[in-house]
C-alpha positions in Angstrom: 101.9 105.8 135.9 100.8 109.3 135.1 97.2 109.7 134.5 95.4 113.2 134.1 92.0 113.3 136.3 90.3 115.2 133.4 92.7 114.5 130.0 92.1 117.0 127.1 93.5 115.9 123.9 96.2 118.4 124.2 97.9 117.5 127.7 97.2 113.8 126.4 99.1 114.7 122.9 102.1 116.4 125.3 102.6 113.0 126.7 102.4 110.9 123.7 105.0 114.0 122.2 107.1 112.5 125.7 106.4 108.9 125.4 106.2 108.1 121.5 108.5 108.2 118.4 108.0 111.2 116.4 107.8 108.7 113.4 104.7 107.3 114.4 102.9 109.9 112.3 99.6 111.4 113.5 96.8 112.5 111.0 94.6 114.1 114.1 95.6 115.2 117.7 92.6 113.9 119.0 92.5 111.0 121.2 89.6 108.3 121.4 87.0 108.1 124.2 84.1 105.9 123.0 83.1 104.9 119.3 80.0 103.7 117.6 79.3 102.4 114.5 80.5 105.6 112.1 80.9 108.1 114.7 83.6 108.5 117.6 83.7 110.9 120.6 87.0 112.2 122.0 87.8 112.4 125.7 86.5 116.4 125.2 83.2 114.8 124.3 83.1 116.1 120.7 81.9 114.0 118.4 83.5 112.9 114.9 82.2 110.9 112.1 84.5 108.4 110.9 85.5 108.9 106.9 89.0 107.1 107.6 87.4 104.1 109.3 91.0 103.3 111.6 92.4 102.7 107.7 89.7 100.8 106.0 89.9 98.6 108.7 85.9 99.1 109.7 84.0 98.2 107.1 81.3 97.0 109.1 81.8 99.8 111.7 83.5 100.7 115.4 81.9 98.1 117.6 79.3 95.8 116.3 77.4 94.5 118.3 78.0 90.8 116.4 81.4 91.2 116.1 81.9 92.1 119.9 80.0 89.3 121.2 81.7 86.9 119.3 84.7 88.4 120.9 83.3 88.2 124.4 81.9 84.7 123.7 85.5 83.7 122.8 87.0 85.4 125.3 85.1 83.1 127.6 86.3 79.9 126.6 90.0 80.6 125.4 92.4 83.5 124.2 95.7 82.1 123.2 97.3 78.6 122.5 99.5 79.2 119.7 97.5 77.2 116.6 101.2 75.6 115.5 101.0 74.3 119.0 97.2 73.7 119.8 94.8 74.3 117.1 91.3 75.1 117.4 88.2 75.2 114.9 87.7 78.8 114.1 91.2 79.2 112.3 89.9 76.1 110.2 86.3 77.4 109.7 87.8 80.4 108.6 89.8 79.5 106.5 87.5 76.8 104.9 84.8 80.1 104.3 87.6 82.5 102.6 88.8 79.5 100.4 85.2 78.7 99.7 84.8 82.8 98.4 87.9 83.5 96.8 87.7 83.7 93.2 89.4 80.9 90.6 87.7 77.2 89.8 90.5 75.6 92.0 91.5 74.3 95.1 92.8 76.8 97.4 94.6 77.1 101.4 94.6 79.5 104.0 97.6 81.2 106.2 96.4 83.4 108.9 99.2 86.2 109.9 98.3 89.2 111.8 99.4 92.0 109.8 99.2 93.0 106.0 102.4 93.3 106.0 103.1 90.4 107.5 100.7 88.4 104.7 102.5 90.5 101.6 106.2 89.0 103.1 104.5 85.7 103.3 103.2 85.2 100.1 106.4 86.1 99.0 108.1 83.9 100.9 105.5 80.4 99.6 105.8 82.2 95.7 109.4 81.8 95.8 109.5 78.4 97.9 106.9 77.2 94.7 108.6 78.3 92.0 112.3 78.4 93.2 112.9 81.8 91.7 114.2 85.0 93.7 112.5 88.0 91.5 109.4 90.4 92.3 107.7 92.7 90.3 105.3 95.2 92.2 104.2 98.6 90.6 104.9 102.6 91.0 102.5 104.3 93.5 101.8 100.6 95.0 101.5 100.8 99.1 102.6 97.0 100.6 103.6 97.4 104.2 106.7 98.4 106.5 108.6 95.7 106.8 111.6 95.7 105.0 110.7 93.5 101.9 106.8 95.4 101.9 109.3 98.6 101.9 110.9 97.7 98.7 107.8 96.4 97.4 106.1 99.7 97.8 106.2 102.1 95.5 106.8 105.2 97.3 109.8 106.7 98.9 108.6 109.5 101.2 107.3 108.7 104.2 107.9 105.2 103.8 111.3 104.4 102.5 113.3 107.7 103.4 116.4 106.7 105.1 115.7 102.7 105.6 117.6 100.9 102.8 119.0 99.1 101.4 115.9 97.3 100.9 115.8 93.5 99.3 117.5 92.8 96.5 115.4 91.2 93.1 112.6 93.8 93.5 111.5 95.5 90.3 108.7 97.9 89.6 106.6 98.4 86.4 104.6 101.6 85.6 101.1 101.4 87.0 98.4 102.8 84.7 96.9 106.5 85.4 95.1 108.2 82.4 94.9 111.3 84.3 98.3 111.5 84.2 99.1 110.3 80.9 99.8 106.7 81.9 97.8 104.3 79.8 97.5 100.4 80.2 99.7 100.3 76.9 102.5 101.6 79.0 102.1 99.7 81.7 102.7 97.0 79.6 105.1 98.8 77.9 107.6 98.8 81.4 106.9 95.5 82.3 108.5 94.0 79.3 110.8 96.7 79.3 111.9 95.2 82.3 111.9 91.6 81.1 114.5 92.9 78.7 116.8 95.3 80.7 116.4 93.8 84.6 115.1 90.9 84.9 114.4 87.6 82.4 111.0 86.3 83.5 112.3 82.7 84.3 114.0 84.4 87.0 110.2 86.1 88.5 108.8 84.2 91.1 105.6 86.7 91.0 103.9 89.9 90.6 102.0 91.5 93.0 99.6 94.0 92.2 97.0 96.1 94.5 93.5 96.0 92.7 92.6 99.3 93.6 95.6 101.4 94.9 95.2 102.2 98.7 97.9 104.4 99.7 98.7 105.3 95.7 95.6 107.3 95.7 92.4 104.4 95.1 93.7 104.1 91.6 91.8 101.1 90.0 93.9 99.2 88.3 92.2 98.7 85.0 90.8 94.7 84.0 92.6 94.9 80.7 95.9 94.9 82.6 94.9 92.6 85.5 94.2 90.4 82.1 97.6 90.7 80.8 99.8 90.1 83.8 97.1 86.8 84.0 98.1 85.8 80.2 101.9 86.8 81.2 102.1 84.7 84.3 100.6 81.6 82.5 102.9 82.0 80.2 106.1 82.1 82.2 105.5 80.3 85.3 105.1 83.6 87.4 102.6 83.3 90.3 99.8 86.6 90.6 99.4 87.7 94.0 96.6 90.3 94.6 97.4 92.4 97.1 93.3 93.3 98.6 94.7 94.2 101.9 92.8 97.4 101.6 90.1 96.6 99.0 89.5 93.1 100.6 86.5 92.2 103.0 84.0 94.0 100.7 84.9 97.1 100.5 84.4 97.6 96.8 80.9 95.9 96.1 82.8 92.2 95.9 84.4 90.5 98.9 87.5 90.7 97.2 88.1 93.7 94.0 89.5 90.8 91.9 86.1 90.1 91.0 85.0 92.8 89.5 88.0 91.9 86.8 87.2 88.0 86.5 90.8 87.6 86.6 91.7 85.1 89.8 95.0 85.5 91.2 97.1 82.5 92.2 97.3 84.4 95.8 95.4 87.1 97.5 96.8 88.8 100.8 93.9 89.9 102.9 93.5 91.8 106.1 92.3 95.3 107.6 88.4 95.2 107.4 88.0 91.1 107.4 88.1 90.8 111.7 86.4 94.4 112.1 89.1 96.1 114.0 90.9 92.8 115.4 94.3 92.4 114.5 94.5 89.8 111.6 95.6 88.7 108.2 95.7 86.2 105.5 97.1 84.2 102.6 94.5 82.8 100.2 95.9 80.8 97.4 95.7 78.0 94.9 96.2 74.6 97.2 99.7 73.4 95.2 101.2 76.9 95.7 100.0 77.2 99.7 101.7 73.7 100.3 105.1 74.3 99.2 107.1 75.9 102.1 107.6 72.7 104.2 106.0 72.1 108.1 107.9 75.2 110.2 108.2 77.2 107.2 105.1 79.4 108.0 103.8 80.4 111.4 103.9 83.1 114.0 102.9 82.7 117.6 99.8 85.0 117.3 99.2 84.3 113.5 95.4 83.5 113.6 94.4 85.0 117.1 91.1 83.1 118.5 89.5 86.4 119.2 90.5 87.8 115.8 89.3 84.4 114.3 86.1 84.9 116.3 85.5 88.6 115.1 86.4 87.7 111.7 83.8 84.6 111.0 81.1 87.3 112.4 82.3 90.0 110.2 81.5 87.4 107.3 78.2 86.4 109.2 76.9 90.0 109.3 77.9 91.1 105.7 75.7 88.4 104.7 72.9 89.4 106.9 73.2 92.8 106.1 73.7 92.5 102.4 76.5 94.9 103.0 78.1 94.2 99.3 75.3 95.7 98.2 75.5 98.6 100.9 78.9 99.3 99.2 77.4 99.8 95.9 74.9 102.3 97.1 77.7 103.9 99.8 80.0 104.6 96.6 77.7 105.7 94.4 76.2 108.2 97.3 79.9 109.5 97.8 80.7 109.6 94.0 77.6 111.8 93.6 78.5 114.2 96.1 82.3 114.6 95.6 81.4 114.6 91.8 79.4 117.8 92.7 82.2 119.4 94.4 83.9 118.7 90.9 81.1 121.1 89.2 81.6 123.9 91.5 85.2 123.5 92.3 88.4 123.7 89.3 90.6 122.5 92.0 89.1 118.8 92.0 90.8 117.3 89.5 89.3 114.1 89.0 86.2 112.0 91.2 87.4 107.9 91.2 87.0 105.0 93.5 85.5 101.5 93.1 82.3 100.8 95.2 82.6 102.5 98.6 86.6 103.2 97.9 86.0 106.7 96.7 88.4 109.7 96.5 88.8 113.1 95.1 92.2 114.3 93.7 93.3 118.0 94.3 94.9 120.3 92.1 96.0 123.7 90.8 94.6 126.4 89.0 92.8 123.4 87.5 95.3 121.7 86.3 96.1 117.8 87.0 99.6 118.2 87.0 100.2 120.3 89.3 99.2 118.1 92.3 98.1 120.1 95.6 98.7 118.3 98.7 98.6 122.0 100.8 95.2 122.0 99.7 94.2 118.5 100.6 96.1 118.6 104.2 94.3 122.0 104.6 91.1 120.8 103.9 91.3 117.4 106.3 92.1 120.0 109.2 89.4 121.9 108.2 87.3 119.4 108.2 88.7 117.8 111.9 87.4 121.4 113.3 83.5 120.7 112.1 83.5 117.4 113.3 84.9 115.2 110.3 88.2 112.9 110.3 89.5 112.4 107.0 92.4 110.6 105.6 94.6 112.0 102.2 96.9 109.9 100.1 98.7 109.7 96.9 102.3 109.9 95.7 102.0 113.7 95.9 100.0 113.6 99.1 97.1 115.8 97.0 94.2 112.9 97.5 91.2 112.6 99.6 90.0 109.3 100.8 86.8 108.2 101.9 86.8 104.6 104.2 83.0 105.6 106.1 81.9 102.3 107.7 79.4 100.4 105.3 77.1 100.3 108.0 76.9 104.2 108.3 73.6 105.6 107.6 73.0 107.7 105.2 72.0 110.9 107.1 75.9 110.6 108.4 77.4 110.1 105.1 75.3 112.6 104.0 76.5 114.8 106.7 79.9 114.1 106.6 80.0 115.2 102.6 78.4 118.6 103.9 81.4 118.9 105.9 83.9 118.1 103.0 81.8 120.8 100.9 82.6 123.8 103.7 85.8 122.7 104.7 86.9 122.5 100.9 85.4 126.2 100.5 87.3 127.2 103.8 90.7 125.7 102.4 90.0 127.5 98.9 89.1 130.4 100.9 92.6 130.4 103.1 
């Protein structure tokens, strides 16, 4: 195996350009040497801070220090049994603490997965096993994974879909709200019965799944009139309401889970990112009678439920209770509101300031206009931004959005200082 004696990102980059698929996309060409809390070093020894948080996945930071023990305390005793073959008493204490938080006055199971995408397809998979019906409704701009039923579920064809169907059949899409764009909850509502009349009747829908707060879309929140609807709309036709708080989930908006904000519980909540602090893992939360339905061997996977991840994931809970981090959230988002709403005041090209708790973006435009998305502005100013130190993430079906995911536990001097950043490197994008 080739190693270099002293690897710069660029002779490292030349062998991942050798070894890799060029569709594993790369935001940076900067390779990891050591990370702590909000802040990473590259193997050059120049330091970052972390806005992108490995995709919302570090909500309570690279590293901490809880979080890796538990790891190395597990890592001491046992790594790997398979819990469909052995079990062991982390999956069930996990599971017993997530079904204890998640919202809805009912009983409720858990399914631990490793992958988002992997919880999306599952809930899928129990909603149709409950109610014996084939249809799903997701929404335009919606992000829900990679595998091939997530695919159609998401709502966006390029990178994501381009040249990888056909995708599953009995997969509709309604409109999702976005008053910036002239999209209002009335239409929303509007497309989905639109589709009850033209696609599909609604005895046939075996659920809806919905993102709380867009990830991948752009952190558009969906609004609580709508999440009320589909509720009243699901009661009324048998359809089960699956949250999708794969990105919002594990706190990342002010509540454990964004459904709360809305007081709207879903029948199922798919959970993962952020909730093991940077150990693969995933879940299924959802109302006891709808968990049990697929029959013994119907759900599974040999590293569903990892003892480490399990491990990290019970001390990701432990420290967000000792750190009152949902609180830290609040004040995060409002700090990053505040300063991306003053880049608004001086800048015509910042279209609009929007987020829920610390799941705060800016979108881009031109000429002022919020039609006229700009993602050469938004990638322009993420590389300008890489250069003095910052890594930043954009999204949104044009590619024009700027997301913040800082670690929680970030202090406030390096929020602080990675919003300075976005500041110059937006004036240094305008300025060409």
């Amino acid at each position: 195996m080739h190693r270099d004696p002293l690897p710069s990102n660029a002779s490292l980059y030349a062998r991942r350009e050798a070894a890799v698929p060029r569709g594993v996309g790369h935001s940076h060409q900067i390779f990891i040497d050591r990370a702590e809390n909000g802040e990473i070093w590259d193997v050059q020894g120049q330091r970052y801070i972390d806005f992108a948080g490995g995709i919302a996945v570090l909500n309570t930071g690279h590293r901490h220090p809880a979080v890796v023990q538990a790891v190395k305390d597990q890592l001491d005793r046992y790594t790997h049994t398979c819990f469909q073959v052995v079990a062991y008493e982390p999956y069930v204490e996990l599971a017993e603490r997530l079904n204890a938080k998640a919202p809805g006055n009912f009983a409720k199971k858990t399914l631990f997965l490793t992958t988002g995408a992997e919880a999306v397809e599952n809930a899928v998979k129990i909603a149709r096993a409950h109610t014996g019906r084939s249809g799903v409704i997701a929404f335009t701009g919606g992000y829900h994974g990679r595998t091939m039923m997530t695919l159609g579920l998401t709502g966006k064809v390029a990178p994501y879909k381009t040249g990888f169907g056909p995708f599953p059949a009995e997969i509709f899409h309604a409109r999702f709200p976005n008053e910036l764009h002239g999209v209002s909850v009335q239409d929303a509502i509007d497309s989905l019965e639109a589709l009850f009349k033209n696609d599909v009747e609604p005895s046939r829908v075996a659920a809806i799944i919905i993102e709380p707060v867009q990830g991948e879309g752009g952190f558009n929140v969906a609004p609580t009139a709508l999440l009320q609807h589909l509720r009243a709309v699901c009661d009324q036709h048998g359809i089960l309401l699956i949250a999708d708080e794969v990105q919002t989930g594990a706190g990342r908006t002010g509540k454990w889970f964004a459904m709360e904000h809305s007081g709207v519980a879903p029948d199922m909540i798919t959970l993962a990112k952020s909730m093991a602090g940077g150990f693969p893992i995933s879940a299924v939360i959802g109302r006891a009678d709808v968990m049990d339905a697929p029959n013994p061997g119907g759900l599974g996977g040999t590293y569903a439920g990892s003892p480490l991840a399990c491990a990290a994931a019970l001390a990701v809970m432990d420290v967000f209770e000792k750190e009152n981090l949902l609180q830290r959230a609040e004040d995060v988002g409002q700090r990053l509101t505040e300063g991306l709403q003053a880049l608004a005041q001086q800048h015509r090209c910042v279209a609009q300031v929007r987020g829920l708790g610390a799941m705060v973006a800016m979108e881009l435009c031109q000429d002022g206009n919020p039609h006229r998305p700009d993602a050469a502005l938004a990638k322009a100013l993420a590389a300008h931004a890489a250069q003095r130190g910052l890594i930043l993430l954009t999204c949104g079906t044009y590619g024009n959005v700027v997301r913040i995911l800082v670690p929680l536990t970030a202090s406030d001097a390096v929020i602080d200082e990675g919003l300075a950043i976005i500041g110059a490197s937006l004036q240094a994008a305008l300025a060409g």
